[in-house]
N, C-alpha and C positions, 0 to 999 in steps of 0.2 A: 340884208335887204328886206325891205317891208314892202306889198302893195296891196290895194284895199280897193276894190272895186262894190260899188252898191248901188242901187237903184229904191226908187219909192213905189214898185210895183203891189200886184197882188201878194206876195209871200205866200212862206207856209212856217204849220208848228212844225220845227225842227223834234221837240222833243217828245210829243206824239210818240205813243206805242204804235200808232196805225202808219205814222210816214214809214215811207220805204222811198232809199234814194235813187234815182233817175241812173239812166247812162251816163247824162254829163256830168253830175256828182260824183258818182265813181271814177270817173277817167279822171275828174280835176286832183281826187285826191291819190288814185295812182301815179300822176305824173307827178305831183309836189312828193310822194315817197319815192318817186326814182330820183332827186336832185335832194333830196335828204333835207327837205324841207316840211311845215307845218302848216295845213291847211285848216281855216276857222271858219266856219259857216254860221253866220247870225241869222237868224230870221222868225219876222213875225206876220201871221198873219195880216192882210189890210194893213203893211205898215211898211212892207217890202222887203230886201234881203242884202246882206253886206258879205264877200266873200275875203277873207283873211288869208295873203301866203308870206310867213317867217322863214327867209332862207338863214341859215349858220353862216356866219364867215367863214372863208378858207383857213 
């Protein structure tokens, strides 16, 4: 299963030394590690942000 939620918000540099992620950052990728799935965070400044979850098949 694939789902891709995104928006054309403000964004941020994900790849920044200085980001540090959020509580709901952390919880999205906790919960996608408890169903043994792969969470993708794209984002760019002024450009907005795409969130990535790859489940495995059973």
């Amino acid at each position: 299963m694939y789902s891709c939620k995104s928006d054309n918000g403000k964004g941020f540099a994900v790849q920044s030394r200085h980001f540090t992620p959020g509580i709901g950052l952390s919880s999205m990728r906790q919960r996608a590690a408890m169903i043994e799935a792969s969470l993708v965070i794209e984002s760019e400044e002024n450009k907005g942000t795409a969130v990535h979850l790859i489940c495995k098949p059973d």
